[in-house]
C-alpha positions in Angstrom: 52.9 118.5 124.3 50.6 121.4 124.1 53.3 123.6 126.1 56.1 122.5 122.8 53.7 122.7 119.8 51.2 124.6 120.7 48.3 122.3 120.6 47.2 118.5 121.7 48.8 116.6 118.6 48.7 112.9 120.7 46.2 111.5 122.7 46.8 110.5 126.1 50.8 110.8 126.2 52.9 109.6 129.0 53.6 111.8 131.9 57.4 113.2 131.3 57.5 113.8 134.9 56.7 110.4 135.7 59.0 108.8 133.8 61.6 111.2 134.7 60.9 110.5 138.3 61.1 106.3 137.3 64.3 106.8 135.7 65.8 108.6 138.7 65.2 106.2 141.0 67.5 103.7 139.0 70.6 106.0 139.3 71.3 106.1 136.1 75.2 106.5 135.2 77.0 107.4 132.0 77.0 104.2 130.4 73.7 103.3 130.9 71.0 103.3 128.2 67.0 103.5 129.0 65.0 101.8 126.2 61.5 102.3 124.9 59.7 100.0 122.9 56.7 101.6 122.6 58.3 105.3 121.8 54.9 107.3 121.3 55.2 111.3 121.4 59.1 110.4 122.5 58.2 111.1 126.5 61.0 109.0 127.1 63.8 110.8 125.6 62.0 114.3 126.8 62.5 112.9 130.7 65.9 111.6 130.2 67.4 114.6 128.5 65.6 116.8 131.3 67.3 114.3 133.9 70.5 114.9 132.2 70.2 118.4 132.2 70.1 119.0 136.1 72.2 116.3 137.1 75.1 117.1 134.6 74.9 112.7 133.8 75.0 111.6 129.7 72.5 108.7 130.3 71.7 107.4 126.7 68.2 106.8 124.9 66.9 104.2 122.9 63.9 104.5 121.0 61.4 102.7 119.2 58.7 103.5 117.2 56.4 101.9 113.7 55.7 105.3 111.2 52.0 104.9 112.3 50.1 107.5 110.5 48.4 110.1 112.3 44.8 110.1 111.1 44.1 112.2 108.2 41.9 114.7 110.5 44.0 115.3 113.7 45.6 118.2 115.0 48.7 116.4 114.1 48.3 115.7 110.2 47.0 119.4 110.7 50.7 120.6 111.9 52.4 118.3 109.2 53.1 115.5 110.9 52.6 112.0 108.7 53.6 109.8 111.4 53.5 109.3 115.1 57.7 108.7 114.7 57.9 112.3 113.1 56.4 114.2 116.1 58.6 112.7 118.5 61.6 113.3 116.3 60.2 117.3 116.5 59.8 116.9 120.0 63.0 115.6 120.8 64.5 118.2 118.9 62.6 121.5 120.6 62.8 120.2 124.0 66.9 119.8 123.7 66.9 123.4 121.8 65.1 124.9 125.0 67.5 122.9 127.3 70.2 124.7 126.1 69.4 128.4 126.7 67.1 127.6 130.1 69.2 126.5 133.3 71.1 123.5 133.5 73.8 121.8 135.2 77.5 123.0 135.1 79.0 119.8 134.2 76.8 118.9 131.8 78.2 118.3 128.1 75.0 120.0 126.0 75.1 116.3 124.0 71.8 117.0 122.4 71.9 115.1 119.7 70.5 112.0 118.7 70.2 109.1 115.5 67.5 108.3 113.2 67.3 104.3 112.0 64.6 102.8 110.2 65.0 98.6 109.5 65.2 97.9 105.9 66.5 95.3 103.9 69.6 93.9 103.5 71.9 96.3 101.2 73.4 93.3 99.2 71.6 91.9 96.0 70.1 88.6 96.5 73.2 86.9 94.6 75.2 87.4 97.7 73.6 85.3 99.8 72.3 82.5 97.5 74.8 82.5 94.5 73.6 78.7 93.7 70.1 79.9 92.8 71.3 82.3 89.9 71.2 81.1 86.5 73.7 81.5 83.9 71.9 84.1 82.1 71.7 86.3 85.0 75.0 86.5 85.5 76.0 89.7 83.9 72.8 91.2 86.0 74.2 90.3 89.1 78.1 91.9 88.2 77.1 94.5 91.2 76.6 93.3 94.2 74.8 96.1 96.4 71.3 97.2 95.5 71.2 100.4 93.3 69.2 102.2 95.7 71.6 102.5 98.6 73.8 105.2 99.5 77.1 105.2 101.1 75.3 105.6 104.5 73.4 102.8 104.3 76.3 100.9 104.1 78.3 102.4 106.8 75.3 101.6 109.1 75.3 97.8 107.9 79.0 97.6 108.1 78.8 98.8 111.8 76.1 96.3 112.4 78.0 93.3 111.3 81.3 94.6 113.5 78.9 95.0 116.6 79.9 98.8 116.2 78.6 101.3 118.6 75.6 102.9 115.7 75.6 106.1 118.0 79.3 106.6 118.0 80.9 109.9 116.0 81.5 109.7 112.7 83.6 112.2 110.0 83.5 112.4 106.6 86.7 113.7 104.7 87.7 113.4 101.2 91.7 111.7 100.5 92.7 111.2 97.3 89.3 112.3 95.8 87.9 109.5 97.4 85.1 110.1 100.4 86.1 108.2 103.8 84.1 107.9 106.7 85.8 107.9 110.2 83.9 106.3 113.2 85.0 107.0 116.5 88.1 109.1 115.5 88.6 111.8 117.6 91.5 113.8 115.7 92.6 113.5 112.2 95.3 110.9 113.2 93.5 109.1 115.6 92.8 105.4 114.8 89.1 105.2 115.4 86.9 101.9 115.9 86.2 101.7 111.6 87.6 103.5 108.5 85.5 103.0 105.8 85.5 103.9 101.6 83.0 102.8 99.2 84.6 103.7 96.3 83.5 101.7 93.1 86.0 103.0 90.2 88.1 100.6 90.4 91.0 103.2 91.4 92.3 102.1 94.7 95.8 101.7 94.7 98.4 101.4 96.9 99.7 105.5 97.9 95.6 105.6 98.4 95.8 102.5 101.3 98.9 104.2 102.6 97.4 106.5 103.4 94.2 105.1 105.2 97.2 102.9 107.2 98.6 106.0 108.6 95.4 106.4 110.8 95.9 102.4 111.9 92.3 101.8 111.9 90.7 98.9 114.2 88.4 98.3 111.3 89.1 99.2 107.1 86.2 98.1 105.3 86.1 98.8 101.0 83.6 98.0 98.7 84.7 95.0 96.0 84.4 97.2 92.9 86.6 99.5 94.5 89.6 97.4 93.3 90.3 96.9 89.8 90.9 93.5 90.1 91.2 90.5 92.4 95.2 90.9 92.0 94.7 94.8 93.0 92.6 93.4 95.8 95.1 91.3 97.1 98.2 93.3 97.2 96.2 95.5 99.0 95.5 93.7 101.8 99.0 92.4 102.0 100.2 95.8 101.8 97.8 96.6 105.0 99.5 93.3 106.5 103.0 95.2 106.7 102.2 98.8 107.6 99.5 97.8 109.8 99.5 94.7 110.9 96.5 95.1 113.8 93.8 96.8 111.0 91.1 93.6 110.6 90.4 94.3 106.9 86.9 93.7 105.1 85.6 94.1 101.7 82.0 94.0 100.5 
């Protein structure tokens, strides 16, 4: 740690080369994925990308961490660092920026980058779980069902969680009809991709806009509900998906 930052910003961290050495000895392969529940300065990630490096693999990392704080008198609060998650975050990043431009191996893909995740709350309002326990009165309150707060992003990532969606796999953004859609897992601009998604809530999808999401014959289509303008809209939309592609499992929120 003192070689990246420059100073001793966590006490006592795992040995890098240790774990590097653990990690080798289960011959690791491309679809295998080394979890740490107890993440720290991120010495996992540091020996797996180093592994990866000189043996040209694409062995995966998982992470965990709490935000602990760093105590409002170490070196680490000192370099800006709130929480123990944001120095291995840092770390993570420096060590894969000096992988690159130091030696490595020739089959080796230069995947550097990595996700950040934090466990929240559900993005839906409480009325879509428990619709018996709202009153009358609070009907008109409850007319939008996603929590003001949450972006587009946050549901993507819940989306993917429900459809047991790979949450490290690519994702594009592109604008269609003046609409943003997120592609996950495309890998051209007609490829089908495990989930298209649009969280459009205008009311404004109609049916040359679904055309054209069928042309990519998603796996997945997910909207949001206010998307539609009404129930009717919502339904001769999905049976227009039904005819020009019949294999799209379609979901609304």
């Amino acid at each position: 740690l003192q070689e990246i930052f420059g100073t001793k910003l966590f006490p006592h961290p795992k040995s890098t080369q240790l774990l590097s050495s653990l990690a080798s000895q289960c011959q690791l392969g491309e679809s295998d994925i080394v979890l740490d529940f107890f993440a720290g300065s991120a010495t996992t990630a540091h020996a797996i990308a180093l592994i990866n490096a000189a043996t040209g693999r694409n062995t995966k990392f998982i992470l965990v961490q709490i935000p602990e704080n760093c105590a409002q008198e170490s070196e680490a609060r000192k370099a800006g660092f709130l929480t123990i998650a944001d120095i291995g975050k840092e770390r993570i990043r420096r060590v894969s920026q000096k992988l690159l431009t130091g030696p490595h191996h020739s089959n080796w893909n230069k995947d550097i980058g990595f996700r950040v995740l934090k466990i929240d709350t559900s993005n839906m309002s409480d009325i879509y779980y428990s619709p018996d326990t709202v009153t009358q009165d609070d009907l008109f309150d409850q007319v939008e069902n996603v929590k003001s707060d949450r972006s587009e992003e946050d549901l993507l990532f819940q989306i993917m969680l429900d459809w047991g969606v790979d949450l490290a796999l690519p994702i594009r953004r592109e604008t269609i009809a003046d609409k943003k859609v997120f592609f996950v897992d495309a890998q051209s601009d007609n490829s089908h991709g495990a989930l298209v998604a649009c969280f459009d809530k205008t009311g404004s999808i109609d049916e040359d806009f679904i055309k054209q999401l069928a042309a990519f014959s998603p796996l997945r289509l997910v909207f949001r509900d206010a998307g539609f303008a009404s129930d009717a809209a919502k339904t001769n939309a999905e049976q227009l998906l039904k005819q020009l592609s019949a294999t799209t499992d379609v979901k609304t929120i």
